[in-house]
N, C-alpha and C positions, 0 to 999 in steps of 0.2 A: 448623296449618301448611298453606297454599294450595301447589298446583304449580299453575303455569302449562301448558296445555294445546302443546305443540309442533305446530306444523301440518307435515302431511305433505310431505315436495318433489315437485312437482306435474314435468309435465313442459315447463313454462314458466322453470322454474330450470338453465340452462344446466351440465353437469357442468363438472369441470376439463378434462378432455380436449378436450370442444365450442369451451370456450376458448382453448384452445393451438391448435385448429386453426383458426380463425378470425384468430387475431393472429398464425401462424408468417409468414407474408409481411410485414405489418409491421415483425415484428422484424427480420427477414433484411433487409428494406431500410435497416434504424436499424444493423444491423451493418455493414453492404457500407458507409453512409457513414461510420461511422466508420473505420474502415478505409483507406477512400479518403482521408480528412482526415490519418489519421495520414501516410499514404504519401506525401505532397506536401509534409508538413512536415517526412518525412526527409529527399525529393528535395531541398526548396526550403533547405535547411541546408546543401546544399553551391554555395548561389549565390556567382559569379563575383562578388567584390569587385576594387572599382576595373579592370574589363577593358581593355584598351588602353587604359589611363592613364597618360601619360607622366611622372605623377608619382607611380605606384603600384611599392610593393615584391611588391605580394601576386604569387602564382606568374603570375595572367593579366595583370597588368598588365605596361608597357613602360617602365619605370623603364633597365634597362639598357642599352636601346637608347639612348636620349637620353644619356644619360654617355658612351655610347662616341662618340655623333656629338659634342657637348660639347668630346671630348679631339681631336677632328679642327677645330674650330674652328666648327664648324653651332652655331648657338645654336635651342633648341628655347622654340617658345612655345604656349602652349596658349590654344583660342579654345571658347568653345561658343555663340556665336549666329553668325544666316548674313549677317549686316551685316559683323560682323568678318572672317568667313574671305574674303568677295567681299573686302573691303579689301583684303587678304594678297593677293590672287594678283597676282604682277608677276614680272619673270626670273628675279629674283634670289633666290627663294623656291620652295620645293615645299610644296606643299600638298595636304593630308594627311586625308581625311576618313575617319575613324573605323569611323562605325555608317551607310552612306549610304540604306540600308532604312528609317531613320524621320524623313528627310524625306519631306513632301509633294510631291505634284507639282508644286506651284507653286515651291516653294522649290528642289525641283531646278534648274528652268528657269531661275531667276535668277541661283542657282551656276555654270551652264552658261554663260550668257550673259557671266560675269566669269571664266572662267578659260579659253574658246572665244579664243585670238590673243592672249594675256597672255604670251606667251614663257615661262612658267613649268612647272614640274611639278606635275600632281596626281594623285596617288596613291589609288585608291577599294579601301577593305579588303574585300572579300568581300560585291562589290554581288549582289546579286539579280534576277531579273527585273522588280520591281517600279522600280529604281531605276537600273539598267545602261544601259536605252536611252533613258532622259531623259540621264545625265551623259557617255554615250560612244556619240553614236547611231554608228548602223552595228557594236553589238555586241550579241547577243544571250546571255542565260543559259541552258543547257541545264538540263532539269527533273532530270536525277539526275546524282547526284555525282559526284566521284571516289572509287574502292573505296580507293585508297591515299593516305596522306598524303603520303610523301617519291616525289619524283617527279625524275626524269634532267631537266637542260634542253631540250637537242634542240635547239637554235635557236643561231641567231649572233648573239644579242645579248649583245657583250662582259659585261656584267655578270653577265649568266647562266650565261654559260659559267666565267669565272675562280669563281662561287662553287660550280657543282658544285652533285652532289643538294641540294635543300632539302625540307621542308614544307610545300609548296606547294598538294598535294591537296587541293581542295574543290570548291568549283562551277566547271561548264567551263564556257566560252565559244568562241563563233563570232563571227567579224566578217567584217563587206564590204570594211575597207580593206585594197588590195592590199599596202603598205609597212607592214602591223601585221608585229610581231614578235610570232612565236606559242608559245612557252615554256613546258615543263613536260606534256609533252601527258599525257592518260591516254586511253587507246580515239582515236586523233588529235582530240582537245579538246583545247584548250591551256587550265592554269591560270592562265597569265601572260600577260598583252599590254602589249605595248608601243605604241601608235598616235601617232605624231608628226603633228603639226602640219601642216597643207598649206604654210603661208608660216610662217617662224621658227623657231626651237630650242626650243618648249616641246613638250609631249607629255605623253600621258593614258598613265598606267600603272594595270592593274586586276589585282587579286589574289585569286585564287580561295579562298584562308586563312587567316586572322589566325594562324597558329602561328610561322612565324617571327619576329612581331614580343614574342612573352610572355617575359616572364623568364626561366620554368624549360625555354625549349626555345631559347633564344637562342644557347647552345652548342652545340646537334644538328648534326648534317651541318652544310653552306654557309649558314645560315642565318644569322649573324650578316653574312659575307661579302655574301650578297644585300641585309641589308637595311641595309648602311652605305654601300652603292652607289646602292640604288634613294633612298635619305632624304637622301645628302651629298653630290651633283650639284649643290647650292647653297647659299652662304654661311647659309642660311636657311630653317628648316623651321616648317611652322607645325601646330602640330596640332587638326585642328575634331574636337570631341567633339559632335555635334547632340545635343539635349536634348530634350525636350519641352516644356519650362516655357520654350524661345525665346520671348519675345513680336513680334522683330523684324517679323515676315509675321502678327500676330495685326489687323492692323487690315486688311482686304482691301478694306474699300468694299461688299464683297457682306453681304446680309439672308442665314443659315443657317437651316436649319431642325432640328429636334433631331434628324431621323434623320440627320442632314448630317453632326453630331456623334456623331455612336456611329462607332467603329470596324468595322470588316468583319465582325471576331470575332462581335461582338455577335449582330450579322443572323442568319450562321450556329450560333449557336448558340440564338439563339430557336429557327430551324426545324428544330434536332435536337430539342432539349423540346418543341415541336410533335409532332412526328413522333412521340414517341416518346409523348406522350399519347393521340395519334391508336391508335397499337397496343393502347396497354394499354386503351383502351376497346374493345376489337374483342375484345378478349382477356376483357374480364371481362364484358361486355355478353350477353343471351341470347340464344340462338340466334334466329333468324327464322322464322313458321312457326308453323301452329297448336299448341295446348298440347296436351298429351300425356299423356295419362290413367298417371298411376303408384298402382302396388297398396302402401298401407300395411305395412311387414313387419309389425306386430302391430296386432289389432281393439282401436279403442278406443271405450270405453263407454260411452255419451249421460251417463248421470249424471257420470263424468267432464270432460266438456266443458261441464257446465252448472256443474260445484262449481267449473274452472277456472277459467270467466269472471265468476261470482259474486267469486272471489276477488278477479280483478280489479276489478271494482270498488268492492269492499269496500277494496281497496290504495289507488283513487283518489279514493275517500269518491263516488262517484258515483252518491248516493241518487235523483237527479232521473231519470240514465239507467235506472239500472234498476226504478223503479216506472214510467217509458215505456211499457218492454220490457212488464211485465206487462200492463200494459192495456193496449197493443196486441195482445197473444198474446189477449189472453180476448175483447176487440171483434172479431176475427176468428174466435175461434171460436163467437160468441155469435150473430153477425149469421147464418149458415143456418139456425140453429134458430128464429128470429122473425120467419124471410120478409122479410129484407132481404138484399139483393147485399154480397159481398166488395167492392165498387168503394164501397159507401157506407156502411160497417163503420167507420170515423173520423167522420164527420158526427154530431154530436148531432144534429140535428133530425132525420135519419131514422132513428137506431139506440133513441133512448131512448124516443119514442112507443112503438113497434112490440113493445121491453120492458115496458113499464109496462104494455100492454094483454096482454101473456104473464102478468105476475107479478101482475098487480091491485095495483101497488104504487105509492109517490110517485117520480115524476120527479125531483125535486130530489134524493132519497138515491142514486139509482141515479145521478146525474150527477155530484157529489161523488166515486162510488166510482170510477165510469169514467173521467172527465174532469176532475177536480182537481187541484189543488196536489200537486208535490209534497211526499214525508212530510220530516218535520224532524228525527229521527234512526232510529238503527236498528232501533228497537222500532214505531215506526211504521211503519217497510219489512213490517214482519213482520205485522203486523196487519194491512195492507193486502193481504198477499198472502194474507193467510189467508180474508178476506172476498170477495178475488175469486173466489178455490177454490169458496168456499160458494154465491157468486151460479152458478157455472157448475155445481156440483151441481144447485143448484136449480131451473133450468132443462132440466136435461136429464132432470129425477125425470116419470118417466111420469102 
């Protein structure tokens, strides 16, 4: 019975420990994104279905609203492209946009342009900066909110007043025109305006929060009261839900280009993963500045650095490298004892004369031994190495 001989672990075999410290930051980032994933997919399970949908039951949609204008004689109709809602604006109609954040600016301007002297109402649900001062200039968005939702009137605009506290709290607003009617103030901000019309009875109403129009808060304070006043001012409501999938303004006449198309998001969010790559190289990167001489905690022993790297290439069958190595090692030590220069220690024409006339021996053996092929497997390694040893005895034998 044979045993196989176990080779020792060298210090080229990383322990478990070296392991686990090497790959603890990998994992802790494989964890942190798991984590992060699960966490989005809790948040994102309680997304708003059907929201200000006048044909949704769910808690945020506005189902209830539209029944109650319904029973007062308002017929509600729902639009989602910006060809039909421009259609819609005329007196006898209020008009009702939704989400007015995710039109573009072009599509604002157009809306603007058709409901600007229409004698009608339009209603903008908790515009933004982005969209406030395209569809109601001379109004601007304040950058922070209101702390409260339900908010006192404060103003003389009958409708305001007869519904009392509502839910009104969200983004404030400022305007230039002197006849706005400024409603619901928080910090003197008003979340409600009224801005009528220079010539006619139509006028722009803006609402700093979709809460009084959702289902499950339609019964809260004045809120029903407010919003069957501000919606049933005309035999006819029409409700624009913007989409993204409009095509109406998809043909512009303009050549885009693809950063044209990427959203804002995007942009910003390339230059945080920038950024944030830009760090973590600075972070894992070495310091700048000459190297810095560090003392080994324990001596290690030539013979172990030559059995190490022997192994190594015993590992990668790399007979050719390391019968190199040897006759390089022996051509350099060969060439001071025969009156030839270290600079021309690799030269056959100058190293193997300069021997043959040391050794009284043939050239062609000593060049074979120095400068040959290399061996064809590991028994030839070995012989070879055993005969360089001998050539360099031999030359050095007084």
């Amino acid at each position: 019975m044979t045993t196989e001989a176990t080779l020792p672990i060298t210090s080229a075999s990383p322990t478990a420990r070296q392991v686990w410290t090497r790959s603890r930051g990998i994992a802790l980032a494989v964890v942190l994104l798991l984590a992060a994933g699960v966490a989005i997919a809790v948040i994102r399970s309680d997304t708003r279905h059907g929201e200000l949908d006048p044909r949704s039951v769910d808690p945020y949609g506005s189902r209830a609203v539209a029944e109650l204008l319904a029973d007062r004689g308002v017929s509600t109709r729902v639009v989602t492209t910006l060809d039909e809602a421009r259609a819609a604006a005329a007196p006898d109609t209020t008009l009702l946009v939704a989400v007015p954040d995710l039109l573009t600016h072009r599509q604002q301007t157009r809306l603007h342009s058709s409901i600007a002297g229409s004698g009608g109402r339009t209603v903008l649900v908790a515009p933004g900066s982005w969209s406030v001062e395209k569809l109601a200039p001379g109004v601007t968005a304040d950058p922070a909110t209101s702390g409260d939702s339900t908010l006192s009137p404060d103003c003389r605009l009958p409708a305001a007043h007869r519904a009392g506290t509502a839910d009104t709290g969200g983004i404030r607003y400022t305007t230039t025109h002197l006849g706005a009617d400024k409603c619901y103030p928080s910090n003197r901000l008003a979340t409600l305006l009224r801005i009528p019309e220079t010539s006619g009875d139509g006028d722009i109403v803006v609402l700093g929060a979709p809460d009084m129009l959702f289902n499950d808060r339609l019964d809260k304070q004045g809120n029903a009261s407010l919003a069957l006043q501000l919606l049933g001012s005309r035999p006819h409501l029409v409700w624009y839900l913007p989409s993204l999938s409009d095509s109406s303004v998809a043909d512009t006449g303009e050549e885009k280009g693809l950063f044209d198309l990427l959203p804002s998001g995007w942009l910003w969010g390339t230059l945080q993963l920038f950024i944030a790559a830009a760090l973590a190289a600075l972070w894992r990167a070495r310091r700048l500045g000459p190297l810095v001489p560090e003392r080994l905690p324990v001596a290690i022993r030539a013979s172990e650095t030559v059995e190490g790297r022997a192994r190594l290439y015993r590992k990668a069958n790399a007979r050719d490298r390391a019968a190199a190595a040897l006759r390089s090692t022996t051509r350099t030590r060969l060439a001071p004892l025969v009156g030839v220069p270290v600079a021309q220690a690799h030269t056959p024409e100058a190293l193997l004369p300069a021997l043959s006339a040391y050794l009284h021996s043939a050239g062609q053996t000593l060049h074979s031994l120095l400068f040959g092929p290399p061996p064809s497997d590991d028994a030839a390694l070995i012989a070879l190495a055993d005969q360089l040893d001998a050539l360099e005895r031999e030359v050095r034998r007084p």
